[in-house]
DSSP file (Angstrom, degrees, kcal/mol; ACC not computed):
  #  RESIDUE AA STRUCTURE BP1 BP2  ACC     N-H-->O    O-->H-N    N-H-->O    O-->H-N    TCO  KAPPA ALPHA  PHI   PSI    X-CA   Y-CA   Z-CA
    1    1 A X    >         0   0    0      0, 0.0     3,-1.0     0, 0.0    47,-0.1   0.000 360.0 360.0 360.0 122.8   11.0    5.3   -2.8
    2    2 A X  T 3   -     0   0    0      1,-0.3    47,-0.2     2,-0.1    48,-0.1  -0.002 360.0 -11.2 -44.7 161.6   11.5    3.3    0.2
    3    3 A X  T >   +     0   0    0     45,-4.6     3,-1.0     1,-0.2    -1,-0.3   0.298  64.9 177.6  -3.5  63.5    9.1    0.9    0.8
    4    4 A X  T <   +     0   0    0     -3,-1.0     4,-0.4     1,-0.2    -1,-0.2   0.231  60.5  81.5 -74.5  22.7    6.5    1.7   -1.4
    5    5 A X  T 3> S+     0   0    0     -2,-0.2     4,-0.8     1,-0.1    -1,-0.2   0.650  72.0  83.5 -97.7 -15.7    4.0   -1.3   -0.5
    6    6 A X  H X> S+     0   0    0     -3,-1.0     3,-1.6     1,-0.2     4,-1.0   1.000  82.8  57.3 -69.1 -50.9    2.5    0.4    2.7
    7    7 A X  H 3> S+     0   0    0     52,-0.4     4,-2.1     1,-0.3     5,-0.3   0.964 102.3  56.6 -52.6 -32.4    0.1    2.5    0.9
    8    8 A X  H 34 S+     0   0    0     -4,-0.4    -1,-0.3     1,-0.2    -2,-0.2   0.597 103.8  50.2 -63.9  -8.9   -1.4   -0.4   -0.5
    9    9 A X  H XX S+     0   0    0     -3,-1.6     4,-2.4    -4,-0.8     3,-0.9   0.915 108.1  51.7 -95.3 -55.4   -2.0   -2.0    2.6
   10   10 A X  H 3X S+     0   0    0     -4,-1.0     4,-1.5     1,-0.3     3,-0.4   0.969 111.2  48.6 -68.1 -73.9   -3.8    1.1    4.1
   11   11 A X  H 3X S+     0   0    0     -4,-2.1     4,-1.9    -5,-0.2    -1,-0.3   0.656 103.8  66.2 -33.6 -19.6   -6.2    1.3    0.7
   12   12 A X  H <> S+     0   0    0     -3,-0.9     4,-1.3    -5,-0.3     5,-0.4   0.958 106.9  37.5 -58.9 -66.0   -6.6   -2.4    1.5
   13   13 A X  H  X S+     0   0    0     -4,-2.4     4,-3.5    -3,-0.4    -2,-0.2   0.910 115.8  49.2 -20.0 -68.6   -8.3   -1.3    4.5
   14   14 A X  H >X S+     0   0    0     -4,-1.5     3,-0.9     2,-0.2     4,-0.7   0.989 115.5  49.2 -56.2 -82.8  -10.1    1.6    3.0
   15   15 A X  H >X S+     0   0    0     -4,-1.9     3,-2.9     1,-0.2     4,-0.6   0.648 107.9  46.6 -17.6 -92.5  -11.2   -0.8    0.3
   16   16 A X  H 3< S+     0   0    0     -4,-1.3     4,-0.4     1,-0.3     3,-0.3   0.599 110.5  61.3 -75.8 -26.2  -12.6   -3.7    2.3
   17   17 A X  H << S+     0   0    0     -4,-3.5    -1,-0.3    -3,-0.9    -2,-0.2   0.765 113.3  39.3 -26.9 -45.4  -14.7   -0.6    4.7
   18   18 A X  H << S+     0   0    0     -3,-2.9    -2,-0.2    -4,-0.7    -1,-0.2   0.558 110.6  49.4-108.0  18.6  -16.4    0.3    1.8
   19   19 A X  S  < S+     0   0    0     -4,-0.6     2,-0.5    -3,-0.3    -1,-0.2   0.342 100.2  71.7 -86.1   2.9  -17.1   -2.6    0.1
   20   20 A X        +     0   0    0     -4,-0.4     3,-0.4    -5,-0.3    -1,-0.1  -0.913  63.5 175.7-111.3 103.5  -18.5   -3.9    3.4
   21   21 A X  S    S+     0   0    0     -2,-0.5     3,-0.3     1,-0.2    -1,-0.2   0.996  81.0  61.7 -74.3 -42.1  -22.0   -1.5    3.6
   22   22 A X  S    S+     0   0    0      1,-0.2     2,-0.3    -3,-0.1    -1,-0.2   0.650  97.9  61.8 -62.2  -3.8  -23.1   -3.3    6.6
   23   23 A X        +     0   0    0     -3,-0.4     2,-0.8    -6,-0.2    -1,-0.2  -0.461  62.0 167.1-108.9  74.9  -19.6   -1.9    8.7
   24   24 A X        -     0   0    0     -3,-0.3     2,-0.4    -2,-0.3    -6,-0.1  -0.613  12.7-173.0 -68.8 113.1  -20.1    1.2    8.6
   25   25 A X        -     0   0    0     -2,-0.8    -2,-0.0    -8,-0.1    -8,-0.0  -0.928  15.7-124.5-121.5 158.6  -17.6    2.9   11.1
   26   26 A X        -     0   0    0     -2,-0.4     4,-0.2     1,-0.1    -1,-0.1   0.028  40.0 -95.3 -56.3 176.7  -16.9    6.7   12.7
   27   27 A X  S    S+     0   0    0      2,-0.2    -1,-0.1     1,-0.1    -2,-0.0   0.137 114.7  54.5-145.6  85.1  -14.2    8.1   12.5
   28   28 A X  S  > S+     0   0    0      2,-0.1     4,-2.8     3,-0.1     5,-0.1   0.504 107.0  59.9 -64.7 -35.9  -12.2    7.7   15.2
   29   29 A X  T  4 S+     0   0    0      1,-0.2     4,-0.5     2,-0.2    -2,-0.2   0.743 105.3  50.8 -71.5 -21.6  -12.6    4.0   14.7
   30   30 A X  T  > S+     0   0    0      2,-0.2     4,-1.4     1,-0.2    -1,-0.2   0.765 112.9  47.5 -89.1 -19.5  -11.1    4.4   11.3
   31   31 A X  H  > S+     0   0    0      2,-0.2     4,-2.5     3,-0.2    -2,-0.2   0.910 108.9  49.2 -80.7 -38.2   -8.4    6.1   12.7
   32   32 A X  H  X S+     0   0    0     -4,-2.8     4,-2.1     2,-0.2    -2,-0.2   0.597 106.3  54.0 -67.3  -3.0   -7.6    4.1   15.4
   33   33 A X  H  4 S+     0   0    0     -4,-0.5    -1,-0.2     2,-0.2    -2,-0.2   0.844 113.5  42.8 -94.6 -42.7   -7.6    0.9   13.4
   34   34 A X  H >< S+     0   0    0     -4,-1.4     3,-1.4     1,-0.2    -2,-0.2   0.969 113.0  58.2 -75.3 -28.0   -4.7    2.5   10.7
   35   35 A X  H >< S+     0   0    0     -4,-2.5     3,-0.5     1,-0.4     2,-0.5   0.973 126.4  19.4 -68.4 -59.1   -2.8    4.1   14.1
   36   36 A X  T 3< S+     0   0    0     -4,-2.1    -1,-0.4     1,-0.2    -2,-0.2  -0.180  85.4 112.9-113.0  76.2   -2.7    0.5   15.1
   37   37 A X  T <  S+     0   0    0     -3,-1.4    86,-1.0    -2,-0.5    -1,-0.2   0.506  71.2  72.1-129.1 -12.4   -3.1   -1.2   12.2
   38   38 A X  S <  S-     0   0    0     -3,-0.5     2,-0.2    84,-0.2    86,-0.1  -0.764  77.8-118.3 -75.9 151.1    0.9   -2.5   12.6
   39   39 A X    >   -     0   0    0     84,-0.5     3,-1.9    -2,-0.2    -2,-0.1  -0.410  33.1-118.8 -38.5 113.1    2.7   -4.9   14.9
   40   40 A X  T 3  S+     0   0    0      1,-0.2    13,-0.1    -2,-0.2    -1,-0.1   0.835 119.1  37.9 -20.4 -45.4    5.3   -3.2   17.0
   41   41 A X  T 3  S+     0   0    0     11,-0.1    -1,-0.2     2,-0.1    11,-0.1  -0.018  86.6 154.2-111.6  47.4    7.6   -5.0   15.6
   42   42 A X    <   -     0   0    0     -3,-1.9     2,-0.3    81,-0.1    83,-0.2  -0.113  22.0-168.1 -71.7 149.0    6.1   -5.1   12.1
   43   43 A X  E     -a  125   0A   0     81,-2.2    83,-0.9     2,-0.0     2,-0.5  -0.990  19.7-139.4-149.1 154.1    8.8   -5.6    9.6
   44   44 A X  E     -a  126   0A   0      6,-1.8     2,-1.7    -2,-0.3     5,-0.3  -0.838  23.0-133.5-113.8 133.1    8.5   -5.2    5.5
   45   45 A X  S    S+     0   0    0     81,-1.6     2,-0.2    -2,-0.5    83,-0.2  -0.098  75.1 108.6 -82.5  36.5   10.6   -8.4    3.9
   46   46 A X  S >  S-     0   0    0     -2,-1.7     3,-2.0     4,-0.3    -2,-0.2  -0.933  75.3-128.9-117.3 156.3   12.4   -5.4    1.4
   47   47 A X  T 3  S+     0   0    0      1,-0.3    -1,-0.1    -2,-0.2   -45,-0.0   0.782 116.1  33.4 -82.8  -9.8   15.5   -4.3    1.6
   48   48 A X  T 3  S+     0   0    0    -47,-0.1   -45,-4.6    -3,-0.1    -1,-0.3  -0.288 101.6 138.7-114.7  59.7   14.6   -1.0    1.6
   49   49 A X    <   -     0   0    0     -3,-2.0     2,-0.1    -5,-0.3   -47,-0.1  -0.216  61.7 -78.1 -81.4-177.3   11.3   -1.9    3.6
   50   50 A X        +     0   0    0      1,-0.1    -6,-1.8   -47,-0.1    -4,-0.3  -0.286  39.5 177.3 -67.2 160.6    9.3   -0.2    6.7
   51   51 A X        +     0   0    0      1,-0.4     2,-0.2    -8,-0.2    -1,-0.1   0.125  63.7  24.8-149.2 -44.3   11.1   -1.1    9.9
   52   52 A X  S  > S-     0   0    0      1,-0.1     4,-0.7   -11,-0.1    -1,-0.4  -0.661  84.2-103.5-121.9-166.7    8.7    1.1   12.4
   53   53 A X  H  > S+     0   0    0      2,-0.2     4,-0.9    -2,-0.2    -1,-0.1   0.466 121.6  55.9 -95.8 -19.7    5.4    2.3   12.4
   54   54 A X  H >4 S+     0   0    0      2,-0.2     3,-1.5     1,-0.1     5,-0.5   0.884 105.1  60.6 -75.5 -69.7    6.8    6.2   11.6
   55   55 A X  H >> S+     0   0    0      1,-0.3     3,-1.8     2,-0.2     4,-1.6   0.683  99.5  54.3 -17.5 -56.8    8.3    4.4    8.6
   56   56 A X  H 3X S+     0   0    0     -4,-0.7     4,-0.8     1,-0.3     5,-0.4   0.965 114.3  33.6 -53.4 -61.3    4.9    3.5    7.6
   57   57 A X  H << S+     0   0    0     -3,-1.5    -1,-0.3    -4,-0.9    -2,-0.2   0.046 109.1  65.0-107.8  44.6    3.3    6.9    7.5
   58   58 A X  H <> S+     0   0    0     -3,-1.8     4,-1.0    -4,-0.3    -1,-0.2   0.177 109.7  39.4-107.5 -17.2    6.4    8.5    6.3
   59   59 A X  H  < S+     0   0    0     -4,-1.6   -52,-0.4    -5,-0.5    -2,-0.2   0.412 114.6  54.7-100.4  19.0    6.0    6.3    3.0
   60   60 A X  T  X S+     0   0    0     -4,-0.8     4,-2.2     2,-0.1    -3,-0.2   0.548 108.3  48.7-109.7 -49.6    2.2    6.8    3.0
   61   61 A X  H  > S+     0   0    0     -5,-0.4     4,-1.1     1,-0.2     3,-0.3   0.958 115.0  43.8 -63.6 -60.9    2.8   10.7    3.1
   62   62 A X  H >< S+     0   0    0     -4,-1.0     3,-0.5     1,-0.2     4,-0.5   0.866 112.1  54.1 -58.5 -22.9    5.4   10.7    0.1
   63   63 A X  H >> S+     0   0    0      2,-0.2     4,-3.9     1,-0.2     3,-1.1   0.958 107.9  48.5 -63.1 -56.4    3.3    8.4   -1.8
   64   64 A X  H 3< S+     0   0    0     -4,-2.2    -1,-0.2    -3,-0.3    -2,-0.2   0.708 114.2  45.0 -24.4 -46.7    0.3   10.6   -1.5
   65   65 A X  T << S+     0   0    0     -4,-1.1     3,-0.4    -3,-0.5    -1,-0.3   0.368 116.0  50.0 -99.1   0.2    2.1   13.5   -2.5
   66   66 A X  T <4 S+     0   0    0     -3,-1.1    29,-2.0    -4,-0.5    30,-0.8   0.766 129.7  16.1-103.1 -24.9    3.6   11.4   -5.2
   67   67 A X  S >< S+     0   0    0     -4,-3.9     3,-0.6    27,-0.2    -1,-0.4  -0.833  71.0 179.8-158.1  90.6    0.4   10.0   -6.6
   68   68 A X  T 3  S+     0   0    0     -3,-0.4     2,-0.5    -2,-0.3    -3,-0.1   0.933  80.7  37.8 -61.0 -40.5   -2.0   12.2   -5.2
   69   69 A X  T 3  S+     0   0    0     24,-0.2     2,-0.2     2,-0.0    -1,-0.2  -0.181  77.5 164.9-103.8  64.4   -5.3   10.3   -7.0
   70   70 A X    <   -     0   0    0     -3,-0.6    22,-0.2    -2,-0.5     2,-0.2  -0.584  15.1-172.0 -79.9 118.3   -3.8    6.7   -6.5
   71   71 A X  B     -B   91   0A   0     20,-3.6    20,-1.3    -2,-0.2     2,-0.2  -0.660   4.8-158.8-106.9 174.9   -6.9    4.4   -7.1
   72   72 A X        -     0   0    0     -2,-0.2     2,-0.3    18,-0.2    18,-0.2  -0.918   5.1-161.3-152.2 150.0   -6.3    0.2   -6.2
   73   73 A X        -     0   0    0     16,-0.2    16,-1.5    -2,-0.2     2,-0.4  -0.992  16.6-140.0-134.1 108.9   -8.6   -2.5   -7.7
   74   74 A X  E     +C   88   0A   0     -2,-0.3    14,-0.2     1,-0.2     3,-0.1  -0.548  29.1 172.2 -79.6 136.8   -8.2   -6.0   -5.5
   75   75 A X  E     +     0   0A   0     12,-4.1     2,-0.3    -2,-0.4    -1,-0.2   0.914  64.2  14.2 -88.6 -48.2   -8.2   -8.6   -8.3
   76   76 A X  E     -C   87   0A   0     11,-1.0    11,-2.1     2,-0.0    -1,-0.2  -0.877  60.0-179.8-150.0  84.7   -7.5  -11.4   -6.3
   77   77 A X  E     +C   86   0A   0     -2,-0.3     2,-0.3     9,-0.2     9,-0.3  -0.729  10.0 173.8-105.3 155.6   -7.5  -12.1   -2.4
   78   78 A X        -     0   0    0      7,-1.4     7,-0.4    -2,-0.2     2,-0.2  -0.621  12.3-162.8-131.1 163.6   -6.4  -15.9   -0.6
   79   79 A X        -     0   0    0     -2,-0.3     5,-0.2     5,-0.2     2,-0.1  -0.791  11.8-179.1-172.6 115.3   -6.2  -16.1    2.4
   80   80 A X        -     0   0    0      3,-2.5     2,-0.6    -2,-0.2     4,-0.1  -0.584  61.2 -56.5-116.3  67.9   -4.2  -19.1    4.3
   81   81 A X  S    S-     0   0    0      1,-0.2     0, 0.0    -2,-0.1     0, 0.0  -0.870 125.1 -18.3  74.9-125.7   -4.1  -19.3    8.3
   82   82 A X  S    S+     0   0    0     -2,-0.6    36,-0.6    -3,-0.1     2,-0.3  -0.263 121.3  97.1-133.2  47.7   -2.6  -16.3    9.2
   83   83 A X  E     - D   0 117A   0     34,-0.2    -3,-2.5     2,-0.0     2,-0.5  -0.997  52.9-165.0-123.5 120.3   -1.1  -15.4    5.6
   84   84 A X  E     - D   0 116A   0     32,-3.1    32,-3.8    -2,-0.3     2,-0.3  -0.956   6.8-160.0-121.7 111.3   -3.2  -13.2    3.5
   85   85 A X  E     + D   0 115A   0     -2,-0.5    -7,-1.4    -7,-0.4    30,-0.2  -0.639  13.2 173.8 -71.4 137.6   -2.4  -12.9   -0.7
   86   86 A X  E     -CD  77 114A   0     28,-0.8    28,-0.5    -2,-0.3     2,-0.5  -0.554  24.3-166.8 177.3 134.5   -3.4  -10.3   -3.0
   87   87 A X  E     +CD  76 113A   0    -11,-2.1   -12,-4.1    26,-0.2   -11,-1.0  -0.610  23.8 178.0 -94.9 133.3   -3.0   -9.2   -6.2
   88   88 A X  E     -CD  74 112A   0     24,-2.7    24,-1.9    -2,-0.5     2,-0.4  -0.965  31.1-134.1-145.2 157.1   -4.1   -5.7   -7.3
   89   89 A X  E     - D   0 111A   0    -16,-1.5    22,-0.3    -2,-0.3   -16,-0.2  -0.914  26.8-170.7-115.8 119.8   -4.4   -3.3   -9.9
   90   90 A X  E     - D   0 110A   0     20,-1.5    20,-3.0    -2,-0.4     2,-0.3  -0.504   3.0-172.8-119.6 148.8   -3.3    0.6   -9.1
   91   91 A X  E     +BD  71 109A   0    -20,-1.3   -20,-3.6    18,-0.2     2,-0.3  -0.971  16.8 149.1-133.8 142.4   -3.8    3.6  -11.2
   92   92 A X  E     - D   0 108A   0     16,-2.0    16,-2.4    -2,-0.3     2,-0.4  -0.954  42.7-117.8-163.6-178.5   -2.4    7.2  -10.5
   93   93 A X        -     0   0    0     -2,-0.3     2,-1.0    14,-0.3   -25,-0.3  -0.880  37.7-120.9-126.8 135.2   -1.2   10.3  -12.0
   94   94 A X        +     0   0    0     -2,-0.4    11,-3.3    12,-0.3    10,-0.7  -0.801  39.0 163.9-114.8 118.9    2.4   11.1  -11.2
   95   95 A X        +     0   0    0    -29,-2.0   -28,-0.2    -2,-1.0     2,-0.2   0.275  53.1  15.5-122.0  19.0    2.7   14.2   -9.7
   96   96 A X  S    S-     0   0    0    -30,-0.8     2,-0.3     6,-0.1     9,-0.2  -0.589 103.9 -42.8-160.1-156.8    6.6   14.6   -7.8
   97   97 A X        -     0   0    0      5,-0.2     2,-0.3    -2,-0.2     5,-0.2  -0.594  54.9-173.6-112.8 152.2    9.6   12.9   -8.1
   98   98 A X  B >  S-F  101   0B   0      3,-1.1     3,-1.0    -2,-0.3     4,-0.0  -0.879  74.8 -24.6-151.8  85.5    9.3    8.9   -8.3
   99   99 A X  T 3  S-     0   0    0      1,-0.3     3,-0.1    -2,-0.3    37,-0.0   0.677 132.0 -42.8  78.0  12.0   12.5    7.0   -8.2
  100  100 A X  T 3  S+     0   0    0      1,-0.4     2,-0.6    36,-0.0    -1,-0.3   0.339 110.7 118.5 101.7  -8.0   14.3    9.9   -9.5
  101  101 A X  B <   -F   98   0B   0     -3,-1.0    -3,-1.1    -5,-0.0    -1,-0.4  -0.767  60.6-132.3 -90.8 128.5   11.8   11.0  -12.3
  102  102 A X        -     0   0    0     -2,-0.6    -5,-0.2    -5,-0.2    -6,-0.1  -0.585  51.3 -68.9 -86.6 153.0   10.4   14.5  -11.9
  103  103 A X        -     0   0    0      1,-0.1    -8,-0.2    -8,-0.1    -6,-0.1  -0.352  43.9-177.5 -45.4 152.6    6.4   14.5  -12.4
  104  104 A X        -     0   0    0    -10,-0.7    -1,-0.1     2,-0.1    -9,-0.1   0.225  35.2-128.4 -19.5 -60.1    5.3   13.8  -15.7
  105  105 A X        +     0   0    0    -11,-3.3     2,-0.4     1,-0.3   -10,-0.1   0.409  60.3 147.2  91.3 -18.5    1.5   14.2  -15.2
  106  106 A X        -     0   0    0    -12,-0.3    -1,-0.3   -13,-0.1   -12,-0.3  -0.654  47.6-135.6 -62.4 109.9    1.2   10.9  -16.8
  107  107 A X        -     0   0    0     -2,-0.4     2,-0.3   -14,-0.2   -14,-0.3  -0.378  35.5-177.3 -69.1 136.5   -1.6    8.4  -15.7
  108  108 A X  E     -D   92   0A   0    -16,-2.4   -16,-2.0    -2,-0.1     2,-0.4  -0.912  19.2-145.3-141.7 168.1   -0.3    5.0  -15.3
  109  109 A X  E     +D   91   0A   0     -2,-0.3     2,-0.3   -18,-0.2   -18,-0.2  -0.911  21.5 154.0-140.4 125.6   -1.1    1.6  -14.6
  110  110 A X  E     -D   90   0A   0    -20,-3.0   -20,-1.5    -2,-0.4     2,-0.2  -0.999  30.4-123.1-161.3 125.3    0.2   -0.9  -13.1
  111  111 A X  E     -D   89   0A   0     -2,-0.3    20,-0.6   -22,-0.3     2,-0.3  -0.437  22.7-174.6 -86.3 133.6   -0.1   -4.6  -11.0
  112  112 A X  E     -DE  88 130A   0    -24,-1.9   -24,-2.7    -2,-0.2     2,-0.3  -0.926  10.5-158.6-114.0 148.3    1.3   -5.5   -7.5
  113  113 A X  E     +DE  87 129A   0     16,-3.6    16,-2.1    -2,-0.3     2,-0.6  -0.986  19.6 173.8-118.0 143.4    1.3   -8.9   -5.3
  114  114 A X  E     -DE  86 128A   0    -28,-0.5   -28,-0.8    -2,-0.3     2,-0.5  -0.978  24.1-151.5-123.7 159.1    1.8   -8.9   -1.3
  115  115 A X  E     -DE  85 127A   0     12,-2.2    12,-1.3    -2,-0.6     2,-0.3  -0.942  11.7-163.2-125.6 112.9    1.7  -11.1    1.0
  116  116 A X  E     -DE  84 126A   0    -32,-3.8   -32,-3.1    -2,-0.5     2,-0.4  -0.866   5.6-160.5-122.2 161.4    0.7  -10.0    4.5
  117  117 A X  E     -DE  83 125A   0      8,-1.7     8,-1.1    -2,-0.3     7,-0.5  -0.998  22.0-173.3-133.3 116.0    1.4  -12.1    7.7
  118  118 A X  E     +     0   0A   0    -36,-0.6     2,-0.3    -2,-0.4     5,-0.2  -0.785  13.9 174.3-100.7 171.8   -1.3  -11.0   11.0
  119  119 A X  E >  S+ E   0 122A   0      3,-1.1     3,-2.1    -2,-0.3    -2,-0.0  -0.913  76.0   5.7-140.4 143.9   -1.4  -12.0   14.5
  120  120 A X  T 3  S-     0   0    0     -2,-0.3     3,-0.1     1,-0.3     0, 0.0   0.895 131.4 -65.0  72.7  37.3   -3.7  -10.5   17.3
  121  121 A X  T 3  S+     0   0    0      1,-0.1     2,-0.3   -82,-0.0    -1,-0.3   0.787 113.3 107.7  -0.2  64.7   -5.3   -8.5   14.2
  122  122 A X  E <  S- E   0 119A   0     -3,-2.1    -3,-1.1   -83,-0.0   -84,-0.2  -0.947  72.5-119.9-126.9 157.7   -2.2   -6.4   13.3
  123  123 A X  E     +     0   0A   0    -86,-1.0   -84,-0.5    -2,-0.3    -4,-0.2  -0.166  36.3 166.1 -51.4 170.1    0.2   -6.8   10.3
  124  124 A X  E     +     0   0A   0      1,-1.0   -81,-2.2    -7,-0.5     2,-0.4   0.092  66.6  23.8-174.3  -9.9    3.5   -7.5   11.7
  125  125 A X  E     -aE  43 117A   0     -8,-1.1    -8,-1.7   -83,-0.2    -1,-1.0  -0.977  61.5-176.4-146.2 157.5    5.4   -8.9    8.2
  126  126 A X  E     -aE  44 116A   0    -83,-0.9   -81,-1.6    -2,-0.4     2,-0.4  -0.897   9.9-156.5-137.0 145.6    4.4   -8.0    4.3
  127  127 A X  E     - E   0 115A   0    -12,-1.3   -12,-2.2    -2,-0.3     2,-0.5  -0.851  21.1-149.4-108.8 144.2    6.1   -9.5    1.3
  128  128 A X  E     - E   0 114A   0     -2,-0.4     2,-0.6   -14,-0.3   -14,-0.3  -0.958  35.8-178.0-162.2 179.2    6.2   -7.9   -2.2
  129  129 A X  E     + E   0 113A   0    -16,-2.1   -16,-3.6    -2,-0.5     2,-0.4  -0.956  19.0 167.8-145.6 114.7    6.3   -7.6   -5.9
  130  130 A X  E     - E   0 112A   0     -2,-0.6     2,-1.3   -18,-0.2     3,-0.2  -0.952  37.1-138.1-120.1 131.2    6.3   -4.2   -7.7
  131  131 A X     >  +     0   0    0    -20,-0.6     4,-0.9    -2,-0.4    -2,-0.1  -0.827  40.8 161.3 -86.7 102.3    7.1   -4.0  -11.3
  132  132 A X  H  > S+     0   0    0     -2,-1.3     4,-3.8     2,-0.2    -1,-0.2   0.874  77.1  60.2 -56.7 -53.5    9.5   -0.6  -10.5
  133  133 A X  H  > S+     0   0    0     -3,-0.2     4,-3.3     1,-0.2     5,-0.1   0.977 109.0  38.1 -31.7 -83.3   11.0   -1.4  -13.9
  134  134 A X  H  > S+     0   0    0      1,-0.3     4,-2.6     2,-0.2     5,-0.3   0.776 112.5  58.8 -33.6 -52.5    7.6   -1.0  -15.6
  135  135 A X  H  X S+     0   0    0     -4,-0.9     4,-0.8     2,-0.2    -1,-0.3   0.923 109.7  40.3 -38.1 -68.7    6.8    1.9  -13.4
  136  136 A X  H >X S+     0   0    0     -4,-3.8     3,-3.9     1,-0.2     4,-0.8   0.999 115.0  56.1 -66.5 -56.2   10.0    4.0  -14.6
  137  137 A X  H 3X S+     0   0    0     -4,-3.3     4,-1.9     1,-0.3    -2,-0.2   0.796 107.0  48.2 -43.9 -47.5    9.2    2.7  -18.3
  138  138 A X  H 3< S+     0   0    0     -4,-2.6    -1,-0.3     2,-0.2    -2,-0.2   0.534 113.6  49.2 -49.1 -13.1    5.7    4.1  -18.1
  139  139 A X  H << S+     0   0    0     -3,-3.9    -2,-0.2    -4,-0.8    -3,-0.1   0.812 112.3  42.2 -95.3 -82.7    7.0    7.2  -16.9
  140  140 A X  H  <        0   0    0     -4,-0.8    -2,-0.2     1,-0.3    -3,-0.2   0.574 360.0 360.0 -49.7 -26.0    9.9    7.9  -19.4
  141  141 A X     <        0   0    0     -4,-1.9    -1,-0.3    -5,-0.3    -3,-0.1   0.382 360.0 360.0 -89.3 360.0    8.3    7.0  -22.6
């Protein structure tokens, strides 16, 4: 699945909203922050990354439908200048085709790293680390 790190960025969001009680926002304001929540010229440091901002929520809809009840756990955030780390742990149920695997129905679990780069408060670059391997093994066996 093409860039599959963009949902994780958007649950970053979602995460740090409710774990913050005192910023409670509408929503329009929660919509307008994921609408612009890339860089114009955001770019994803994969080779088969996001390139636009339809990129983005064209791998946020297939992910959804791919792992409808996708939960994310931040273990570990840094933050350096205007380079932001974190490591996290996602759980989901696989419920479409994934890398070539037809659903399973099988709850998995599984660690990611990225690396996000802002300016001006937008993304505009991400780095990442997906175990895919792991992914398909937990699905075929």
């Amino acid at each position: 699945m093409k860039g599959f790190a963009l949902p994780l960025i958007i649950l970053l969001f979602l995460s740090s909203c409710q774990n913050n009680a005192s910023k409670v926002l509408d929503i329009q304001t929660n919509k307008d922050i994921v609408i612009n929540f890339f860089a114009s010229d955001y770019f994803e440091h994969r080779v088969d990354g996001a390139r636009t901002n339809e990129d983005c929520v064209n791998i946020i809809k297939g992910a959804e439908k791919i792992f409808p009840d996708l939960t994310v756990k931040i273990e570990d955030i840094i933050a350096e200048n205007d380079l932001i780390a974190v490591r996290l742990t996602f759980n989901a149920t696989h419920k479409d085709v994934f890398l070539g695997i037809e659903a399973t129905n099988k709850n998995i679990t599984w660690e990611a790293m990225e690396f996000f780069r802002l300016k001006d408060g937008k993304i505009t670059e991400t780095w990442g680390n997906w175990p895919l391997h792991d992914m398909v093994d937990l699905l075929s066996n």
